[in-house]
matplotlib code that plots the C-alpha trace (Angstrom):
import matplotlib.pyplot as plt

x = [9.5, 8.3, 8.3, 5.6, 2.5, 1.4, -1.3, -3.7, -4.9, -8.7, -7.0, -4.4, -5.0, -6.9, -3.2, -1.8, -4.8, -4.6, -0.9, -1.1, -3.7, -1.1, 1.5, -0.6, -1.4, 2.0, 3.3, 0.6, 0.1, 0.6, 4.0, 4.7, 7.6, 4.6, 2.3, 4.6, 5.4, 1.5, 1.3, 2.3, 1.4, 4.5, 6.9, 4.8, 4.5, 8.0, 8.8, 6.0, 7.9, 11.3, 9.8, 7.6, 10.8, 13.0, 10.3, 9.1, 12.4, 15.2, 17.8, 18.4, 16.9, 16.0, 18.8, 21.0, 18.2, 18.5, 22.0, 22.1, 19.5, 21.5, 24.7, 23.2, 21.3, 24.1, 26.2, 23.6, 22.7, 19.0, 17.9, 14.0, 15.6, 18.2, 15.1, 12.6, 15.5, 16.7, 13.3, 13.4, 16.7, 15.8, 12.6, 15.4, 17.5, 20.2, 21.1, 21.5, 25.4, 25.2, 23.0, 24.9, 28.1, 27.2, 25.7, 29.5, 31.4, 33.1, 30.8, 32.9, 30.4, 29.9, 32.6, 30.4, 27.7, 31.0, 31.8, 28.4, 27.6, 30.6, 29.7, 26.6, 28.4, 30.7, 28.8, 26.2, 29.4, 30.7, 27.9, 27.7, 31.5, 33.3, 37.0, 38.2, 39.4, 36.3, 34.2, 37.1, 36.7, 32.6, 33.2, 36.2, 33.4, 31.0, 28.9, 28.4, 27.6, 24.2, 24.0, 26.4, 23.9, 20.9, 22.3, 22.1, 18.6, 18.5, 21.2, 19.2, 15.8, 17.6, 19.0, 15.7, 13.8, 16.9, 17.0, 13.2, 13.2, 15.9, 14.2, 10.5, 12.1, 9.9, 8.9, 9.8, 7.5, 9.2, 11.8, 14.7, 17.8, 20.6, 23.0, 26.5, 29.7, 32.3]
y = [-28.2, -24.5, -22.7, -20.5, -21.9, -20.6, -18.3, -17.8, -14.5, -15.4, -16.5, -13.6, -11.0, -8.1, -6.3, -8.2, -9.0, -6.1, -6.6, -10.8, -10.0, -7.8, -10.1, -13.3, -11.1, -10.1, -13.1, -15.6, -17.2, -16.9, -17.8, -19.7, -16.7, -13.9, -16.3, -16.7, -12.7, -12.2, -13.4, -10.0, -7.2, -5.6, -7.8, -8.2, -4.6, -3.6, -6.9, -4.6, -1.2, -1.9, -3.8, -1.0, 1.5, -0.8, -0.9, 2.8, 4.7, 2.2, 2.4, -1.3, -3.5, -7.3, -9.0, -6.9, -7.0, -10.9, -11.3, -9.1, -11.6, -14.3, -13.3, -12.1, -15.5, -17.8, -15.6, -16.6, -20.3, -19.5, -22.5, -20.8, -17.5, -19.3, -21.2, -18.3, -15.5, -18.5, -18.4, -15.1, -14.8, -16.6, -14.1, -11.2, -12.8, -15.1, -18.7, -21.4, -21.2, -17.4, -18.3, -20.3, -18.2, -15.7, -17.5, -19.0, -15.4, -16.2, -13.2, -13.8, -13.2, -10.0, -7.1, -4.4, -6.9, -9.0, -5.8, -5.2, -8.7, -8.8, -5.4, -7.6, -10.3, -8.9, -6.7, -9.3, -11.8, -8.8, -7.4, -4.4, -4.0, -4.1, -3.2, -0.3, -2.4, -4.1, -0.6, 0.8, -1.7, -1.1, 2.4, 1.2, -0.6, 2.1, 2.0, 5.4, 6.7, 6.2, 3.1, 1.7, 3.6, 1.9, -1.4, -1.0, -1.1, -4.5, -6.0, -5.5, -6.7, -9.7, -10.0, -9.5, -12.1, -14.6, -14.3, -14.3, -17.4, -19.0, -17.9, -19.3, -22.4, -21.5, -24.5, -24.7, -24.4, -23.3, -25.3, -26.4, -24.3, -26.4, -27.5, -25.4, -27.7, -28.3]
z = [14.8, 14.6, 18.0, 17.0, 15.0, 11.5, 11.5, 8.5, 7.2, 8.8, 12.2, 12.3, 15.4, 14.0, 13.9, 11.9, 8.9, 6.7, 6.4, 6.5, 3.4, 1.5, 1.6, 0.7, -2.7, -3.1, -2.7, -4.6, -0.9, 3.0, 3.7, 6.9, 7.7, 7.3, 9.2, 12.4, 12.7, 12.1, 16.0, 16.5, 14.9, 16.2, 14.6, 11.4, 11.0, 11.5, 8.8, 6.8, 6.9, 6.4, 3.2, 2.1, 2.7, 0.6, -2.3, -2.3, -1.4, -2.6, -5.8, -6.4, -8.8, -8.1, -8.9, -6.2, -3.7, -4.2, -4.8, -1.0, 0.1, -0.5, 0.7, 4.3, 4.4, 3.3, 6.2, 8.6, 7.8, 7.0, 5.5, 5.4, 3.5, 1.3, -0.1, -0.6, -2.0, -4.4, -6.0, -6.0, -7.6, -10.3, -11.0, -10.9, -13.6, -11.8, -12.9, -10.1, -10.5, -9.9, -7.1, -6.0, -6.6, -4.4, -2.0, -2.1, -1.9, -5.1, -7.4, -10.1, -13.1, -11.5, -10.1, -9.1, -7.8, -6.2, -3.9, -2.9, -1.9, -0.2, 1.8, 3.0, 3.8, 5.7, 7.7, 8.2, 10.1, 12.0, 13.8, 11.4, 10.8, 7.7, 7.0, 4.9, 1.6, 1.2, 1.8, -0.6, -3.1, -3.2, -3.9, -7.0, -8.1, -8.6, -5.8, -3.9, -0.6, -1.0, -2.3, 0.2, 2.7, 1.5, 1.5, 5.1, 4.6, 2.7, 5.1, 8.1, 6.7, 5.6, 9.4, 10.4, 8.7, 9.4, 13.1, 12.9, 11.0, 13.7, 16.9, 15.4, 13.4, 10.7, 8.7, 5.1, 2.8, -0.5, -2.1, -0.3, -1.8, -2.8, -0.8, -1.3, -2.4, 0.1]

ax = plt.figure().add_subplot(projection="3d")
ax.plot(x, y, z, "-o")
ax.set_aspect("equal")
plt.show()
């Protein structure tokens, strides 16, 4: 059961409407995640900026976004975020088995997106850390400096929104993502 109620845009505090409006367009509806953090305008605007950042200033395209999405998430056991990034994922271009796949930590359709989502992953179970032959193997891959700078970016919205999404119990209301095989 959710620790903190959903909100609608008409009931948000008057921090948090302007934004609460943005996403329902952007998003073809309210989501319970956006109404939570629209409790505070604090949270929901810091949710807001690191978003707008990512989409005005950053490099990727979709399908890394999602397949970083996914990775972080799947790290974290965010049921809520595994759900709403597997839709997206599927908008960017990946199959359910890629999904899936990298969700897994076995990218193997993939090598450069492999090392990235691997990055993510890593970082995302050690607290920020990740060893020099998987940073090594991102840059093999292609990836540069910036890029591996900017994933830093993605990887902490995606904390973000997962430790939200744990500390509100967010109800779902998108899809349940498929379970992973054991």
């Amino acid at each position: 059961m959710p620790r903190i109620p959903a909100h609608t845009v008409d009931s948000a505090p008057e921090g948090s409407k302007e934004i609460a409006g943005n996403l329902e367009r952007r998003m073809g509806k309210f989501l319970n995640i956006h109404a939570g953090m629209a409790h505070s305008p604090a949270v929901l605007g810091a949710y807001d900026g690191i978003s707008q950042a990512i989409t005005t200033r950053g490099s990727f395209d979709a399908r890394t976004k999602e397949a970083i999405a996914l990775a972080v998430r799947n790290q974290n056991g965010c049921d809520y975020c595994q759900a709403a990034h597997t839709l997206s994922a599927r908008k960017a271009g990946l199959d359910d088995d890629q999904i899936l796949a990298v969700r897994a930590g076995e990218v193997d359709f993939d090598p450069k997106l492999a090392a990235i989502t691997e990055v993510a992953r890593e970082a995302a179970a050690r607290t920020g850390n990740v060893s020099d032959v998987v940073w090594q193997a991102a840059l093999d891959a292609g990836w540069t400096d910036r890029e591996l700078t900017e994933a830093f970016a993605h990887i902490a919205a995606n904390l973000f929104t997962n430790y939200f999404n744990h500390y509100a119990r967010t109800a779902l209301d998108v899809p349940a993502a498929p379970a992973l095989a054991l």
